[in-house]
C-alpha positions as CSV (number, residue, x, y, z in Angstrom):
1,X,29.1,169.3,160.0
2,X,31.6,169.7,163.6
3,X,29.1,168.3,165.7
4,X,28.4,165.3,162.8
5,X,31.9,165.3,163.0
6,X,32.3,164.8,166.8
7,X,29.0,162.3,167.0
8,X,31.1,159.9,164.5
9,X,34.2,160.0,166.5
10,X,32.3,159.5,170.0
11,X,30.1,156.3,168.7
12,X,33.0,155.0,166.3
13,X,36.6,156.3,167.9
14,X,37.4,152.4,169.5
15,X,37.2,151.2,165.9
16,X,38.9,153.9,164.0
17,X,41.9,153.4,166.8
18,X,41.6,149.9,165.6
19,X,42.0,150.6,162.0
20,X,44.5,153.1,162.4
21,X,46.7,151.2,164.6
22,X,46.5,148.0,162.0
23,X,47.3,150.2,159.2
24,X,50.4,151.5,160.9
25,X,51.3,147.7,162.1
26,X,51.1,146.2,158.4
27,X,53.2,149.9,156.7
28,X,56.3,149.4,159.3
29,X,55.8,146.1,161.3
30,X,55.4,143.0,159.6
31,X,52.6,142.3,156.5
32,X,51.7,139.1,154.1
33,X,51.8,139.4,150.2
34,X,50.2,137.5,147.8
35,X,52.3,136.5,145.2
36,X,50.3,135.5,141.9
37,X,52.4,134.2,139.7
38,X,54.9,131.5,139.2
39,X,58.4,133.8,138.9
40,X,59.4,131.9,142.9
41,X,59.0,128.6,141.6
42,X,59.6,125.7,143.2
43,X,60.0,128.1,146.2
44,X,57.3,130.3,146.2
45,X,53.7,128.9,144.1
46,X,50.7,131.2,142.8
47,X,48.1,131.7,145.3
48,X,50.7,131.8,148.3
49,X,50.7,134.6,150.7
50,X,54.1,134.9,152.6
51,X,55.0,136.8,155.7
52,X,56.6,139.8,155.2
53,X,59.0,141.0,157.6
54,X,59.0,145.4,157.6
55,X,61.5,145.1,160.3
56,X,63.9,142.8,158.8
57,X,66.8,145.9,157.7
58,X,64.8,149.2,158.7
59,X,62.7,150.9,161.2
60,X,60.7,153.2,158.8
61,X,58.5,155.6,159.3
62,X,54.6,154.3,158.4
63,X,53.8,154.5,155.2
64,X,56.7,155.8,153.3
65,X,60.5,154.8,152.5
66,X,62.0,156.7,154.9
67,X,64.3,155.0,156.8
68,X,64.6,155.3,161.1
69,X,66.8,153.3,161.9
70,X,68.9,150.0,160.1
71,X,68.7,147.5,161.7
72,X,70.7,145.2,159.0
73,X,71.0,145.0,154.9
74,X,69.5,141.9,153.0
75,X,72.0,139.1,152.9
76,X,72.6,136.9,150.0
77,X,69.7,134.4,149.9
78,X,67.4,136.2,151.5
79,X,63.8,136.4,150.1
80,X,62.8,139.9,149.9
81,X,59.7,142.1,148.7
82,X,60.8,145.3,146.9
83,X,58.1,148.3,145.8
84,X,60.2,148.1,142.0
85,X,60.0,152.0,140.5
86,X,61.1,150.1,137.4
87,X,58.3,147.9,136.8
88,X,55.6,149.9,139.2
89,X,54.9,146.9,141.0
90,X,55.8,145.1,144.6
91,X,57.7,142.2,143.7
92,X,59.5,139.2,145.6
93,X,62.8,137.9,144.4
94,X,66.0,135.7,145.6
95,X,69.2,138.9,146.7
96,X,72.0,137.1,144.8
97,X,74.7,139.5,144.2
98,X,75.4,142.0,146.8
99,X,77.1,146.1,146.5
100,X,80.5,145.1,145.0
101,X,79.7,141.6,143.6
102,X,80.5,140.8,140.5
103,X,77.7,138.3,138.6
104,X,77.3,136.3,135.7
105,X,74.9,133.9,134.6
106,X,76.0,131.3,132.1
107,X,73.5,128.8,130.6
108,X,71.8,129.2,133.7
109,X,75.1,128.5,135.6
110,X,75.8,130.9,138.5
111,X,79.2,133.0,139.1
112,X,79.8,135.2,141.9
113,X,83.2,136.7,142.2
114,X,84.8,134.2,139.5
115,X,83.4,131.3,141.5
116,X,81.1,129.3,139.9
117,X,78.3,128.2,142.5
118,X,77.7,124.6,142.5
119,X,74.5,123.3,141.0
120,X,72.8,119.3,141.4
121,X,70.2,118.4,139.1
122,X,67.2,116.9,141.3
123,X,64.0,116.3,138.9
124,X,62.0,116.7,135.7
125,X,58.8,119.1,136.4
126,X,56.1,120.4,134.3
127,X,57.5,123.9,134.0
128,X,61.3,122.8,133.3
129,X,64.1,121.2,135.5
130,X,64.5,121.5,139.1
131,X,68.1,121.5,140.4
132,X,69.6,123.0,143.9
133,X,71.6,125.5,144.0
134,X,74.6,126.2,146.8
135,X,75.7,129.6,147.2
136,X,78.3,130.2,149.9
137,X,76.8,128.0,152.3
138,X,73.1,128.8,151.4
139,X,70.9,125.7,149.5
140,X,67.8,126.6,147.5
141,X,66.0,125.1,145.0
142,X,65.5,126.6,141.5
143,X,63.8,126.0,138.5
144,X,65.4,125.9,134.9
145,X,63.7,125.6,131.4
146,X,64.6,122.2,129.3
147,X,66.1,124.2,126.7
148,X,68.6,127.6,126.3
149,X,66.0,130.7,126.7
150,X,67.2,134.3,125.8
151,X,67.6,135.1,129.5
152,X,69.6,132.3,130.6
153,X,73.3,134.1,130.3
154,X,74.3,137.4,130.7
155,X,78.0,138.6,131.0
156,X,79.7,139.4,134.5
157,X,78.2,142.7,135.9
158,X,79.1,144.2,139.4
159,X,76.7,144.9,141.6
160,X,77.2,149.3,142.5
161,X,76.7,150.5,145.8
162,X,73.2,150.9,147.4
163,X,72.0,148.4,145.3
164,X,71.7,144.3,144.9
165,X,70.8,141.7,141.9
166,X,67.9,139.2,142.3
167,X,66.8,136.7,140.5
168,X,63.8,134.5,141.0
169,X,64.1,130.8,141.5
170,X,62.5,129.7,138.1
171,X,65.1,131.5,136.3
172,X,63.7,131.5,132.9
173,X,60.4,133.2,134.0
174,X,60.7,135.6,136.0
175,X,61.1,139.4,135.3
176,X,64.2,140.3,137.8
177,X,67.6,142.0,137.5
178,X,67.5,140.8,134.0
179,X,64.8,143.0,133.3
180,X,64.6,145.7,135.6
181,X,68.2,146.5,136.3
182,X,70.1,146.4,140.3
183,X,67.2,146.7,143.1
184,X,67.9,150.2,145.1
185,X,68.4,149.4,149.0
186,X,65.7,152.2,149.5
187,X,63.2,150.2,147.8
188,X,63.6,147.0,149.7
189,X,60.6,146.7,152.3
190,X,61.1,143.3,153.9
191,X,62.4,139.8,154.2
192,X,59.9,136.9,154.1
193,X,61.1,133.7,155.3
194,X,57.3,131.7,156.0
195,X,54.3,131.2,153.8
196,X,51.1,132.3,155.8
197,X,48.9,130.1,153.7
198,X,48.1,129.4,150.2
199,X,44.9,129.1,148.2
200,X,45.0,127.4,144.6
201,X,44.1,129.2,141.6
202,X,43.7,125.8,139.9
203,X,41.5,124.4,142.1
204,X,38.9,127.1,142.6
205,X,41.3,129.2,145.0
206,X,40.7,125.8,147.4
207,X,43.0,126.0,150.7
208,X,46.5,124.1,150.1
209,X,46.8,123.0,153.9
210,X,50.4,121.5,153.4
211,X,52.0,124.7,153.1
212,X,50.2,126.7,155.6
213,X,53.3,127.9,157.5
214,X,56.0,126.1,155.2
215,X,59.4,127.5,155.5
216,X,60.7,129.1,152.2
């Protein structure tokens, strides 16, 4: 069995190096996700893989949580992918209230800190309203259901310490902080900020050219 073993690593050791070293890249470095469902809408559509930035807030060691070295904390706005202990799942959602804020959500209107974030109506879509959203400087579209849905209000809530509220952008589907409660720092993986490219589930997984590369 040692000297099977030793034969395997001999003939096969450049390729094992290979898979090793890719393995390590895409646990600490940088990674895509596929995200297959619609919870990101307008931002973020089924069948898109995004970029996912491992090295956006931590330097961790490969294949685990454990933070190296932090290199910054998720901003308000930012995009991130989470491993959610909550819901057993990698997910992707919008960071809107950070450690200390205090949130609430109104009829789909958005406060943060007593202020209420200003909101423009844009369009009509298939799945509900599209509107754009300002928060503190930041401008992102989001998605809103024609009608009042269960989730669209919840009372002001402030954010604890070590932790952060997201949302997704079609706010009436998407199982977020609603849901699964404040997002623990620790479980935060990365920021994506690019899809890498995106295949249609509609249209037999065909490529959707246009947004190969498309900022979110």
């Amino acid at each position: 069995m040692k000297n099977w073993t030793r034969r395997q690593w001999r003939q096969h050791k450049g390729f094992i190096v290979f898979v090793v070293l890719m393995l390590v890249f895409r646990s600490s470095f940088a990674d895509w996700n596929d995200v297959p469902t619609g919870s990101m809408k307008p931002t973020i559509l089924e069948g898109d893989r995004v970029f996912v930035n491992k090295m956006a807030y931590d330097i961790r060691v490969p294949f685990t949580h454990i933070s190296l070295l932090k290199l910054a904390d998720p901003a308000r706005g930012d995009i991130v992918i989470f491993d959610s202990a909550v819901s057993e799942k990698r997910l992707v959602k919008r960071v809107i209230g950070l450690p200390g804020d205090r949130v609430a959500l109104l009829n789909n209107e958005l406060f943060i800190n007593g202020q209420k974030q200003a909101a423009m109506y844009l369009e009509t879509a298939t799945y509900g309203d599209l509107r754009r959203i300002e928060m503190t400087g930041i401008s992102h579209r989001i998605a809103v259901a024609n009608a009042e849905r269960p989730w669209s209000s919840f009372p002001a809530v402030t954010v604890p310490a070590g932790h952060y509220l997201v949302l997704g952008d079609n706010r009436d589907n998407s199982a977020d902080s609603r849901v699964i409660g404040f997002v623990p720092r620790k479980e935060i993986v990365g920021r994506s900020t690019h899809v890498v490219l995106s295949l249609d589930p509609k249209n037999y997984f065909l490529p959707r050219t246009e947004r190969f590369g498309a900022r979110l």
